[in-house]
C-alpha positions, 0 to 999 in steps of 0.5 A: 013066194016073195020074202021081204027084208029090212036093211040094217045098214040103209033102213030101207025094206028090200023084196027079195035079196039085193043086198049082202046078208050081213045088211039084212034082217029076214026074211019076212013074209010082208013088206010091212012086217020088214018094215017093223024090223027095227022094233022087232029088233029093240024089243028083242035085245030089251028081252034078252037084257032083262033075262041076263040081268035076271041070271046074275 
């Protein structure tokens, strides 16, 4: 099965691992899902802000 990454540091998605694991968000199943990576990652810090702005 082919995993998919997002690389952080190009922006470019990668099948398979050809970059170091610090450069790499994944794995995803899909070229496509990889390729939202940088929404999925927004979207996640906007989550964990608002639940540590909630806990103060």
């Amino acid at each position: 099965m082919t995993e998919w990454f997002y690389n952080i540091k190009t922006g470019e998605v990668e099948e398979g691992r050809q970059s170091l694991a610090s450069e790499l968000d994944g794995p995803f199943a899909t070229r496509e899902e990889a390729a939202r990576a940088p929404e999925v990652i927004a979207e996640r810090s906007r989550k964990w802000a608002e639940e540590d702005a909630a806990g103060d």
